[in-house]
C-alpha positions in Angstrom: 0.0 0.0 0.0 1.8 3.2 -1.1 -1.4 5.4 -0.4 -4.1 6.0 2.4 -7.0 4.4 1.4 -10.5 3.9 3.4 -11.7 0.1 4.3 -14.8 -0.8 5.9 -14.0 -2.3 9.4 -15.8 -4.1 12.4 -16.0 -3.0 15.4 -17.5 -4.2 18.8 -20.5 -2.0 19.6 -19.9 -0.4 22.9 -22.9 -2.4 25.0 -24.3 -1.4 28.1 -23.9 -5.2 29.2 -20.0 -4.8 28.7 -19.9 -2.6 31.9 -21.0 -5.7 34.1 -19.9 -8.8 31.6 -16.5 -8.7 29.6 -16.9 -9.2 25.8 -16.9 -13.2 25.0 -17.0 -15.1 21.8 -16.0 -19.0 21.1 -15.3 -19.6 17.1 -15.8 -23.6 17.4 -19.3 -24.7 17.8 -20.6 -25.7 21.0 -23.4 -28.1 20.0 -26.4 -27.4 18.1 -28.9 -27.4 21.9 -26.8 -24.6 23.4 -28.6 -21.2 22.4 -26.5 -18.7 20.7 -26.0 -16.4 23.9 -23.8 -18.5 25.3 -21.4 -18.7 22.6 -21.2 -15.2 22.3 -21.9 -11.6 23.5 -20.7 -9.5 20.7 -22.4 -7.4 18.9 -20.2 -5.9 15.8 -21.0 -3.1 13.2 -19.2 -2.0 10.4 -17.1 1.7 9.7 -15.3 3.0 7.3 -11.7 3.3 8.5 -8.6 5.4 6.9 -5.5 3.0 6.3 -2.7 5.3 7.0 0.7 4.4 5.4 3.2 4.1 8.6 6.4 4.1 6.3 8.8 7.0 6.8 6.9 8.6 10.0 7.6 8.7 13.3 6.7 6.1 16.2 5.2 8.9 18.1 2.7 9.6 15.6 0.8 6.2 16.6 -1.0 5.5 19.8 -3.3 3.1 21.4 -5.8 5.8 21.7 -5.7 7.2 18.7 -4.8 4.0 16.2 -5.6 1.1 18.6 -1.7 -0.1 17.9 1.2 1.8 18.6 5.1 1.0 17.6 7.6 -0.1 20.3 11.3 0.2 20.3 12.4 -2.5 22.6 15.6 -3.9 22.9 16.1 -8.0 21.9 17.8 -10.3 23.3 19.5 -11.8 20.2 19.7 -10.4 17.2 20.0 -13.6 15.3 17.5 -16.3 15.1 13.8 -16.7 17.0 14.2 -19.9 18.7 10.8 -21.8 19.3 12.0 -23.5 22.4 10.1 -23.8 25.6 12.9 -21.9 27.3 13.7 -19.1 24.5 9.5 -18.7 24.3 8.7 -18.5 28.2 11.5 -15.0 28.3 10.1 -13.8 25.4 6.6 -14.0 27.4 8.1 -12.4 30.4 9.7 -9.6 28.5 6.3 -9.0 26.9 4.3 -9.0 30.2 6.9 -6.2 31.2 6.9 -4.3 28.5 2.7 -4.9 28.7 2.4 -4.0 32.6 4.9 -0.6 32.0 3.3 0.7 29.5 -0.8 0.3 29.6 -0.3 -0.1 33.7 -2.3 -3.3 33.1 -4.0 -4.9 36.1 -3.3 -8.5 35.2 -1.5 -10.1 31.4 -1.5 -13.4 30.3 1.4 -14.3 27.7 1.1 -17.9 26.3 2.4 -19.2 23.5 -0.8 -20.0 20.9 0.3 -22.7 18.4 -0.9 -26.5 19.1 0.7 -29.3 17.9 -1.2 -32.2 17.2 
């Protein structure tokens, strides 16, 4: 993408219900006899969003308030190779949960790594 451009998004609607009950949503089907509402809460709608091209500006122009992403400038720990190894993944977790709990003063993160093997 070399230009902005404008993409319809969704979002999730800002319910009342969320001030009492957390957002929840399971994508794999729960059974055919268990009603809808408890496989989900959400309730999405679609806006038109600008794409902003980030190349060439400056990490300060992003924010989570603003963008809902920012850019970070953290130092690795190796600037060769990822390594997928329990040991290599559980620091990068507890880097990340650092990095998380500094800057959004989170109240609680949970850093796990996400592929299965089967």
């Amino acid at each position: 993408m070399n230009q902005d451009q404008t993409v319809s998004l969704s979002f999730i609607e800002p319910l009342e219900i969320y001030n009492t009950v957390k957002p929840f949503g399971f994508n794999v089907e729960l059974g055919k006899d268990i009603p809808k509402s408890s496989q989900s809460n959400i309730e999405c709608a679609g806006y038109d969003v600008e794409l902003q091209d980030a190349r060439g500006r400056s990490l300060d122009d992003f924010s989570t308030d603003m963008q809902s992403f920012t850019f970070k400038s953290h130092p690795a720990t190796s600037t060769r190779t990822f390594s997928f190894e329990p040991e290599a993944i559980n620091a990068y977790c507890k880097r990340m949960i650092k990095l998380v709990y500094q800057d959004f003063a989170a109240d609680r993160v949970f850093c796990y790594d996400i592929r299965v093997s089967v």
